[in-house]
Backbone atoms as SQL, in Angstrom:
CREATE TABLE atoms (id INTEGER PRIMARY KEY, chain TEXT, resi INTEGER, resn TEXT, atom TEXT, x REAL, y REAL, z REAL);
INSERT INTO atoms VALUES
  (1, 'A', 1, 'UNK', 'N', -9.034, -16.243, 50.030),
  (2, 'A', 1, 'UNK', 'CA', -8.094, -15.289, 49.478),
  (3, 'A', 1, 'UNK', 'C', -8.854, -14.134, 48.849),
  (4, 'A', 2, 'UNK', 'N', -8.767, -12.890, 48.936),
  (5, 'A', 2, 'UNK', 'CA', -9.059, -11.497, 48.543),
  (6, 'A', 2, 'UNK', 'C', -8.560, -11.660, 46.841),
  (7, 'A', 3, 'UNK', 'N', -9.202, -10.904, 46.162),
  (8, 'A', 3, 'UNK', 'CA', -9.541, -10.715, 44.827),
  (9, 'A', 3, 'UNK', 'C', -7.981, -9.947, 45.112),
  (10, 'A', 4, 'UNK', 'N', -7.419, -9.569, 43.740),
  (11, 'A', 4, 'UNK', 'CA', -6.158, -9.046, 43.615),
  (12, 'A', 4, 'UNK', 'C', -6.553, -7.600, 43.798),
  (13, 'A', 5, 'UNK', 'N', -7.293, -7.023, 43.545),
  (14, 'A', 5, 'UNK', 'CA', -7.912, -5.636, 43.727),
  (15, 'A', 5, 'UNK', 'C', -7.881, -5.197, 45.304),
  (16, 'A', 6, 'UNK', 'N', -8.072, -6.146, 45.783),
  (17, 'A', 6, 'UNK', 'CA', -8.196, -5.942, 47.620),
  (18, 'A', 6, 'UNK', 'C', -6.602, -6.249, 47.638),
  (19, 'A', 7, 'UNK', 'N', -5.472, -6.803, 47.547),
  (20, 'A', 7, 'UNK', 'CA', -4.590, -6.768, 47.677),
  (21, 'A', 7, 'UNK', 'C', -3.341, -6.254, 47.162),
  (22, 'A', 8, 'UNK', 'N', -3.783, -5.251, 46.047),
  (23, 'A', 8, 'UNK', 'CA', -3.031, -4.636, 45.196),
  (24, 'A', 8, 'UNK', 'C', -2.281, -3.595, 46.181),
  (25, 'A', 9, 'UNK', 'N', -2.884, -2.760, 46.914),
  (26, 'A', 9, 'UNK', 'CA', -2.122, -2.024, 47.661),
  (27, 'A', 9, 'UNK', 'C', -1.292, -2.630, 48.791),
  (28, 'A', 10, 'UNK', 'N', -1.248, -3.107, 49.567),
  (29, 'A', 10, 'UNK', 'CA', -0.229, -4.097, 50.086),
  (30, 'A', 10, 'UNK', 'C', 0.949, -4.578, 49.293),
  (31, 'A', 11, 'UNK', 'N', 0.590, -5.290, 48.175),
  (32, 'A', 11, 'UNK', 'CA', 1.424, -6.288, 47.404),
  (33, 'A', 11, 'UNK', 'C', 2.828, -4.829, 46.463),
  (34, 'A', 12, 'UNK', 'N', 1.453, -3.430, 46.078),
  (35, 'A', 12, 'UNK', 'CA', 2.609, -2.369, 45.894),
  (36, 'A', 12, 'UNK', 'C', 3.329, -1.834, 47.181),
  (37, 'A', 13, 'UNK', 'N', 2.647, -1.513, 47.855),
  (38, 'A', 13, 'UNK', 'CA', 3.643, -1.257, 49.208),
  (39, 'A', 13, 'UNK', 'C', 5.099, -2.356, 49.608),
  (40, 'A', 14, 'UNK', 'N', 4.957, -3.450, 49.973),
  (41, 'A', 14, 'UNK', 'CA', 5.943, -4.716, 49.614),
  (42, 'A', 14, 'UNK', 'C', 6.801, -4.324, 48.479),
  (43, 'A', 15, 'UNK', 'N', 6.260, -4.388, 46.933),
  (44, 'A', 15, 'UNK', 'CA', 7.024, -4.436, 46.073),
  (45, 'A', 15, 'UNK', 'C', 7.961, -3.183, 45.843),
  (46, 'A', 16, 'UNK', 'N', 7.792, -2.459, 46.546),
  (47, 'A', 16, 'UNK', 'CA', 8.133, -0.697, 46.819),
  (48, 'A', 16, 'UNK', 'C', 9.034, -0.400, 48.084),
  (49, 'A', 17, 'UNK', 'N', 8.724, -1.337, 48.830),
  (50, 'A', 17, 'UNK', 'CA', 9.969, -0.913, 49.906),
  (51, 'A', 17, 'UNK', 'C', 9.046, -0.756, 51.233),
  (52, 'A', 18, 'UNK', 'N', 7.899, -0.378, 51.091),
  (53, 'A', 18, 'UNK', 'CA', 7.558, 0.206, 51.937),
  (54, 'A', 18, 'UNK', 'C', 6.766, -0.259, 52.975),
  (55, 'A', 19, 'UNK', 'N', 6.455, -1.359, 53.205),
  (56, 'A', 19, 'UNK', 'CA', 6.412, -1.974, 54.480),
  (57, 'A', 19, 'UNK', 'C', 7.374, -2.096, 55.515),
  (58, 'A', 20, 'UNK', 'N', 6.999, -2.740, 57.219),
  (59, 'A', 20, 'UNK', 'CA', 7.933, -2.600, 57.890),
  (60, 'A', 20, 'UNK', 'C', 8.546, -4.468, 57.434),
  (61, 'A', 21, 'UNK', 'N', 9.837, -4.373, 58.378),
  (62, 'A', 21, 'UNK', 'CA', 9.837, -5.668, 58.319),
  (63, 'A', 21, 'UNK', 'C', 9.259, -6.726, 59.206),
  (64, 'A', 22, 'UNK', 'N', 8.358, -6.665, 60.137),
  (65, 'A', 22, 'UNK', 'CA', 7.733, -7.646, 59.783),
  (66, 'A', 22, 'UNK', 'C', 6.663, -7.758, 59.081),
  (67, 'A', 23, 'UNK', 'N', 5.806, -6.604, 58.573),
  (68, 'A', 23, 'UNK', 'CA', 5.268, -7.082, 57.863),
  (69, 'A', 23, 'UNK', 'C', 5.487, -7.290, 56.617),
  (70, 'A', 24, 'UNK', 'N', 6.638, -7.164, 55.795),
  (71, 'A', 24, 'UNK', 'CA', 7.278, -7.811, 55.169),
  (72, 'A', 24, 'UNK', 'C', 7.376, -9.488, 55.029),
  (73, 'A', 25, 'UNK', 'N', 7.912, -9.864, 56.213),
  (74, 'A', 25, 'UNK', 'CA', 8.012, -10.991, 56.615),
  (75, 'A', 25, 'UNK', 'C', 6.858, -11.884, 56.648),
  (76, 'A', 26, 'UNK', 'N', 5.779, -11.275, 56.900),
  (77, 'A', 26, 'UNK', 'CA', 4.329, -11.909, 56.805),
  (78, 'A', 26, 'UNK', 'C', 3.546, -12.229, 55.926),
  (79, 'A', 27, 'UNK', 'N', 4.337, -11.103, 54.904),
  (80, 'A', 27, 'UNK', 'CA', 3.723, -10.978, 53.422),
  (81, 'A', 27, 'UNK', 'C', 4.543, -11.949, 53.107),
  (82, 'A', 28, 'UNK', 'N', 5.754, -12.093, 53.164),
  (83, 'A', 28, 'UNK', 'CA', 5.876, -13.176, 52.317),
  (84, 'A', 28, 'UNK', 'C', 5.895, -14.576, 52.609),
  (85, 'A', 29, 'UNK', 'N', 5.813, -14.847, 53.882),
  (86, 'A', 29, 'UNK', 'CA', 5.139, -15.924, 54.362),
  (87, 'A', 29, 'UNK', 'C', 3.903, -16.265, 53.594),
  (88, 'A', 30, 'UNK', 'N', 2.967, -15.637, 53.834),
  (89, 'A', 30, 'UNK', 'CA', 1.529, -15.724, 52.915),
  (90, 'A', 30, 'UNK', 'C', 1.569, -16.040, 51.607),
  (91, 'A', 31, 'UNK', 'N', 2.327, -15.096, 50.731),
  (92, 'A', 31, 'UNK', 'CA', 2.602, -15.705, 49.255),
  (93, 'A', 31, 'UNK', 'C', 3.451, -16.371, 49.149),
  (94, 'A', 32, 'UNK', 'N', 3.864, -16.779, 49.900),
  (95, 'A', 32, 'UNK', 'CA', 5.142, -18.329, 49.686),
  (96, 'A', 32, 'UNK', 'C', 4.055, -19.722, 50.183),
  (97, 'A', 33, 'UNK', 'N', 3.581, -19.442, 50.834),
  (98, 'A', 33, 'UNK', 'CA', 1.828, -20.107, 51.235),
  (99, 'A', 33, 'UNK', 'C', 0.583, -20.528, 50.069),
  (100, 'A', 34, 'UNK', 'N', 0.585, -18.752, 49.220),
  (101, 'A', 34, 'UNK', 'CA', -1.054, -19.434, 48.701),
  (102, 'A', 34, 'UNK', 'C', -0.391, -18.591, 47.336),
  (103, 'A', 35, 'UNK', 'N', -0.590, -20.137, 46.413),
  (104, 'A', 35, 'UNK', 'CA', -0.499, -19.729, 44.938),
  (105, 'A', 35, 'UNK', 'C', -1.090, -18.439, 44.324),
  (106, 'A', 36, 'UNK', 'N', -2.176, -18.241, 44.565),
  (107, 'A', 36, 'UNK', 'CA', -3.298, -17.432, 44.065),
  (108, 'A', 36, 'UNK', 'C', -2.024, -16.258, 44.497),
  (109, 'A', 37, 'UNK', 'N', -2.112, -15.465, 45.685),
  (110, 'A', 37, 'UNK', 'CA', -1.498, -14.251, 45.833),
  (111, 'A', 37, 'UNK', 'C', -0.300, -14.322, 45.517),
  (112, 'A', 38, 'UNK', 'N', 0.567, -15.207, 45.092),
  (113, 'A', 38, 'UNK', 'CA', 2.419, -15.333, 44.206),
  (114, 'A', 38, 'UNK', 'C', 1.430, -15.301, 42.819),
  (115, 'A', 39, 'UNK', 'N', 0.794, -15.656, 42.439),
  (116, 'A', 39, 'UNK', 'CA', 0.059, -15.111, 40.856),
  (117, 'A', 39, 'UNK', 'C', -0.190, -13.367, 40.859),
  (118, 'A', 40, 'UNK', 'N', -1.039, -13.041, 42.310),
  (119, 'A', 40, 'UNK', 'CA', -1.136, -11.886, 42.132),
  (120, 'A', 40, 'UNK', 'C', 0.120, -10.866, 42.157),
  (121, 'A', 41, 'UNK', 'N', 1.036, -11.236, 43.256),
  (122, 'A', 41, 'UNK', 'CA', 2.342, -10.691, 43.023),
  (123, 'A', 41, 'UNK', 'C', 2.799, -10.590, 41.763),
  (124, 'A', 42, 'UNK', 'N', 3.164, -11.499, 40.969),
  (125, 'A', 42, 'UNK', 'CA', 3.679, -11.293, 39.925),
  (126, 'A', 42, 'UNK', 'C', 2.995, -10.150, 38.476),
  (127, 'A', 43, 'UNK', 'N', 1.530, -10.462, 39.036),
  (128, 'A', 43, 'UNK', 'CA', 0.735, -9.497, 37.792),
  (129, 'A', 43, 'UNK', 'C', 1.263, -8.038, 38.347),
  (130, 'A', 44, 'UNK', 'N', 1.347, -7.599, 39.956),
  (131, 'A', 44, 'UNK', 'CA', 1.401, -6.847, 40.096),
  (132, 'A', 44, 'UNK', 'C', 2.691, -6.142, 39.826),
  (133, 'A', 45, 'UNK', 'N', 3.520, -6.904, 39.485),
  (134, 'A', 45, 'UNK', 'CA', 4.918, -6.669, 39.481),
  (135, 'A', 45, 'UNK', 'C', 4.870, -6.265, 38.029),
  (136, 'A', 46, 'UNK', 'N', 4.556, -7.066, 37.183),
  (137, 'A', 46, 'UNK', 'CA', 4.678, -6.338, 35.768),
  (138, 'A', 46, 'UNK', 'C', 3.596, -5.298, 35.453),
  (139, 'A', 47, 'UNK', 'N', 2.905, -4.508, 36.250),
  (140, 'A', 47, 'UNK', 'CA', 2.120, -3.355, 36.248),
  (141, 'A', 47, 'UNK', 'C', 2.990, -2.400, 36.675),
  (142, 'A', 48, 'UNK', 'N', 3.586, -2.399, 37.811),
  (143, 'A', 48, 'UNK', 'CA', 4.654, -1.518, 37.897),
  (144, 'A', 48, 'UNK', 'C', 5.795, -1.193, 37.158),
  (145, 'A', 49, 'UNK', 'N', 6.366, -2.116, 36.503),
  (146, 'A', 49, 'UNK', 'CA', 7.099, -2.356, 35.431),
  (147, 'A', 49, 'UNK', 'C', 6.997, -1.435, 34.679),
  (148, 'A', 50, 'UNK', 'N', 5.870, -2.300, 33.773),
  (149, 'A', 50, 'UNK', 'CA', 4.874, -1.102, 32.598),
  (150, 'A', 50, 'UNK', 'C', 4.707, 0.446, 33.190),
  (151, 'A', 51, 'UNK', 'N', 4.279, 0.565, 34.164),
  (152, 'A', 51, 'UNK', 'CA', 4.044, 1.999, 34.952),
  (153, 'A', 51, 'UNK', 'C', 5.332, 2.652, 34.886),
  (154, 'A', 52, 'UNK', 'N', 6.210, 2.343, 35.134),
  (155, 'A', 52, 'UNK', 'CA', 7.501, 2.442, 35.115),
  (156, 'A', 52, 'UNK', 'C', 8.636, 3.056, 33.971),
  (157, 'A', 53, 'UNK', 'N', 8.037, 2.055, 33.173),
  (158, 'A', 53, 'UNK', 'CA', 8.752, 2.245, 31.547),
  (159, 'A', 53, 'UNK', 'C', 7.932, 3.067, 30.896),
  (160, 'A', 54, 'UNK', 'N', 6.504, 3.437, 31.268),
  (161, 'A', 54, 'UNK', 'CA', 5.934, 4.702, 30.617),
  (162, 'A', 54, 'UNK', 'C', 6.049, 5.675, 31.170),
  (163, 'A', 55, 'UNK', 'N', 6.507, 6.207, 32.202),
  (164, 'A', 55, 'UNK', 'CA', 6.730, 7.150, 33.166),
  (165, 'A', 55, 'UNK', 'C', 5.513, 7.431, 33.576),
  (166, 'A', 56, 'UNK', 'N', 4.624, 7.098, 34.382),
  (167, 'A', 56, 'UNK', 'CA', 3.233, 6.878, 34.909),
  (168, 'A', 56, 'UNK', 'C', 3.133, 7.248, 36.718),
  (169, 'A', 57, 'UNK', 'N', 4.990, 7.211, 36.788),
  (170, 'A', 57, 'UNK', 'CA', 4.601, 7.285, 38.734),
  (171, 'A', 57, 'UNK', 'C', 4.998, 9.127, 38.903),
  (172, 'A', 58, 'UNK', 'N', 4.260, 8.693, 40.222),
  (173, 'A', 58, 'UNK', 'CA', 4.846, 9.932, 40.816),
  (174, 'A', 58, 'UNK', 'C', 6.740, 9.594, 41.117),
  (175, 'A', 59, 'UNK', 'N', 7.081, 11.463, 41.320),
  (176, 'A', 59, 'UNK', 'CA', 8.424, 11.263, 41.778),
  (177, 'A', 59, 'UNK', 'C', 9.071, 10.150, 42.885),
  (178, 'A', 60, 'UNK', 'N', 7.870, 10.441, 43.403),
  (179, 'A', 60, 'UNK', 'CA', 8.187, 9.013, 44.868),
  (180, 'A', 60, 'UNK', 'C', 8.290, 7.683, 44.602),
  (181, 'A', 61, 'UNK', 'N', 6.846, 7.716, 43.794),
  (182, 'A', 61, 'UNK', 'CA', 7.397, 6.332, 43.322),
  (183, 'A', 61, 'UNK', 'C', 8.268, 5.677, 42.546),
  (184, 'A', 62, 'UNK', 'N', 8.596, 7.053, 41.333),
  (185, 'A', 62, 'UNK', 'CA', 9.978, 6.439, 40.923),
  (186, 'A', 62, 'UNK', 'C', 11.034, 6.298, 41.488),
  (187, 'A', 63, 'UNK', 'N', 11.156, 6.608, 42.487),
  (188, 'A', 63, 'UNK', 'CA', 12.595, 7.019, 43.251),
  (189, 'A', 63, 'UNK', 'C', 12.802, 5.670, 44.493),
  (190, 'A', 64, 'UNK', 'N', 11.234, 5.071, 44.750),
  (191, 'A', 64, 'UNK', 'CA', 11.175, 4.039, 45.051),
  (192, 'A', 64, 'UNK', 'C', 11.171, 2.750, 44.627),
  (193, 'A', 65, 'UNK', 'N', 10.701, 2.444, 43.711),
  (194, 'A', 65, 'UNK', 'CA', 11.007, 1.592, 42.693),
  (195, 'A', 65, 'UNK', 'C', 12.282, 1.340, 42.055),
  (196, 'A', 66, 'UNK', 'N', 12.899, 2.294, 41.959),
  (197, 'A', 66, 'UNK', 'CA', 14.399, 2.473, 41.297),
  (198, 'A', 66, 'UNK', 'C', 15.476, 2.055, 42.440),
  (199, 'A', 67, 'UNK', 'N', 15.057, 2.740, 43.615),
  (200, 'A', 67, 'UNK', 'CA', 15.973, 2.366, 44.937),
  (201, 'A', 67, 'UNK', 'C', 15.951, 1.151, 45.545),
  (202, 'A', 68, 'UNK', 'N', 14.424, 0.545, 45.863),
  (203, 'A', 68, 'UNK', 'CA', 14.234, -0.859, 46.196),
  (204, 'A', 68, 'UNK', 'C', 13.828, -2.267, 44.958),
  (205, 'A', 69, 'UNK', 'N', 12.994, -1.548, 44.257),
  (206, 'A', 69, 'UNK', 'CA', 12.051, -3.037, 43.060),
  (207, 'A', 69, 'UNK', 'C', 13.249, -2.980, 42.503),
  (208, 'A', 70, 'UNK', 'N', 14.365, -2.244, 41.497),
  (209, 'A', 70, 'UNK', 'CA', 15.449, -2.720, 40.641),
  (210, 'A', 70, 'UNK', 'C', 16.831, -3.035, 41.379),
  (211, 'A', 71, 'UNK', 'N', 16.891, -3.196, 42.864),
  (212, 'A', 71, 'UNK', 'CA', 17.957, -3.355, 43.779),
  (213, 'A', 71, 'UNK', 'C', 18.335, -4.809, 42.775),
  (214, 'A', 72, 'UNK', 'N', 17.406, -6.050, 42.708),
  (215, 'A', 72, 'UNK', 'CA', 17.861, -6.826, 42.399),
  (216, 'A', 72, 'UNK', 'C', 18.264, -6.790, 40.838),
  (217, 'A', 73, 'UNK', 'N', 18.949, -8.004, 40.453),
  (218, 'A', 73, 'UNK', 'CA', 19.621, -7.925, 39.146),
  (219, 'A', 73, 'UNK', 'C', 18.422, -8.639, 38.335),
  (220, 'A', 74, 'UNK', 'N', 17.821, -10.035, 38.983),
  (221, 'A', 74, 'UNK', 'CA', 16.692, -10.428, 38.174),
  (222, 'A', 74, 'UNK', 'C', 15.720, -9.464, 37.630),
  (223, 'A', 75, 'UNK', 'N', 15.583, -8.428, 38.644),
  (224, 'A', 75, 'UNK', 'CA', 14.057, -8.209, 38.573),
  (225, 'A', 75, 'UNK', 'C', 14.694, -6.596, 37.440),
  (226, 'A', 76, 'UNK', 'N', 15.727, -6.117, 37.214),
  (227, 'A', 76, 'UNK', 'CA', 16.671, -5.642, 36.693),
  (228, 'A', 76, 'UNK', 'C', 16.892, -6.008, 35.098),
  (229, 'A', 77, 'UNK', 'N', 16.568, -7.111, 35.179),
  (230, 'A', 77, 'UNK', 'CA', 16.581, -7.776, 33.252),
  (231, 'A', 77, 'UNK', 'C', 15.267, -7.697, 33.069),
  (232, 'A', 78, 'UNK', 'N', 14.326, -8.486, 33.925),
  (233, 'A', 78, 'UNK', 'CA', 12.721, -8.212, 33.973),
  (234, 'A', 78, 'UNK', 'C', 12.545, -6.924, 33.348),
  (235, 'A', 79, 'UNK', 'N', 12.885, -5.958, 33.901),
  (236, 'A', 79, 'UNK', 'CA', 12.448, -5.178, 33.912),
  (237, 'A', 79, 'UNK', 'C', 13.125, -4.385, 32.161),
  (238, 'A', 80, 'UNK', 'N', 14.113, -4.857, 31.676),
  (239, 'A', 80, 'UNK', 'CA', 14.368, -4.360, 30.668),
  (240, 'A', 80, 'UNK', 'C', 13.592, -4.623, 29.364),
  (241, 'A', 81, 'UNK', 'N', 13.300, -5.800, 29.864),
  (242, 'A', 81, 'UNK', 'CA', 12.550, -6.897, 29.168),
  (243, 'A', 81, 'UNK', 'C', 11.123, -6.545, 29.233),
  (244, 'A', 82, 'UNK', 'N', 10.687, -5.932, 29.682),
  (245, 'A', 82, 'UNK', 'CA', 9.075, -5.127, 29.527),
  (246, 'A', 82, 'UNK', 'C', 9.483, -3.609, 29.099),
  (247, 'A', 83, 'UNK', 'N', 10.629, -2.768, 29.872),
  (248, 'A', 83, 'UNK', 'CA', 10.952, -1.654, 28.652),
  (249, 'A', 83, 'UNK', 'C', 11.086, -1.713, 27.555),
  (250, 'A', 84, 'UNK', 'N', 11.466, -2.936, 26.697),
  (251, 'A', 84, 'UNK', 'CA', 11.566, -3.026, 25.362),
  (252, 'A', 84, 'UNK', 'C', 10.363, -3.462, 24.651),
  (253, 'A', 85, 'UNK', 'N', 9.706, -4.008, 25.269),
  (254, 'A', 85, 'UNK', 'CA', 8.588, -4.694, 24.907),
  (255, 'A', 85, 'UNK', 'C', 7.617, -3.329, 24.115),
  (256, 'A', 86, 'UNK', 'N', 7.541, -2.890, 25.569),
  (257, 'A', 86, 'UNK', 'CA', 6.669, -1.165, 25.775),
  (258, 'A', 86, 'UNK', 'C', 7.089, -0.332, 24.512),
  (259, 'A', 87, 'UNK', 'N', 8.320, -0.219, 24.483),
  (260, 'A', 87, 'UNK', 'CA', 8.650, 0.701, 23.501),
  (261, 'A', 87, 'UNK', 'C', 8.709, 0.179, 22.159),
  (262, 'A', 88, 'UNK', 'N', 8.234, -1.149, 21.894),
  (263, 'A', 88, 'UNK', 'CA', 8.354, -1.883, 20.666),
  (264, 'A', 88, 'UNK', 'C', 6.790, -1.488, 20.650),
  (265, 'A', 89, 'UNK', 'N', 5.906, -1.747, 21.453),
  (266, 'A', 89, 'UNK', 'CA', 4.583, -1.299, 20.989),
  (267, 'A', 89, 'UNK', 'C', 3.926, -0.039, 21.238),
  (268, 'A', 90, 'UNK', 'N', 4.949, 0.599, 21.177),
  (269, 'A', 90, 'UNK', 'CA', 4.370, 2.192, 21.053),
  (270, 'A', 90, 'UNK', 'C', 5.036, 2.776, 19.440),
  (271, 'A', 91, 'UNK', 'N', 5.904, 2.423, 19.102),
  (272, 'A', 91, 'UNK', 'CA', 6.185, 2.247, 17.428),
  (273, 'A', 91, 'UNK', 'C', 4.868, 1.460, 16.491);
């Protein structure tokens, strides 16, 4: 398995919308497969988050993230749940 650094761009592309589907499908075959990269998914997921709630992306990427990563409702509380966090430690 690749260090999370070698897979960070993939795992944002995926978490962004922006793969095709199958490779979508492959990706998540793989991390439904190997613990290590569903660990890295998830770190990577609350980096975007954080990126997110500080306003850190480009227009694209907010507009992607907002359209596909908060489609769901989980990832939707997640995600409120690190905006508050963020803004509790910037006070």
């Amino acid at each position: 398995m690749a260090p999370i650094e070698d897979q960070r761009p993939l795992i944002t592309r995926y978490l962004l919308g922006e793969l095709s589907e199958e490779e979508q499908r492959e990706f998540e075959q793989s991390y439904f497969a190997d613990d290590e990269l569903f660990a890295s998914l998830l770190a990577v997921e609350a980096e975007l988050e954080a990126r997110y709630a500080r306003g850190d992306f480009s227009e694209g990427e907010r507009e992607r993230f907002e359209k596909y990563f908060l489609k769901s409702a989980e990832r939707r509380r997640r995600f409120e749940e690190t905006r508050l966090t963020t803004d509790e430690n910037r006070n």
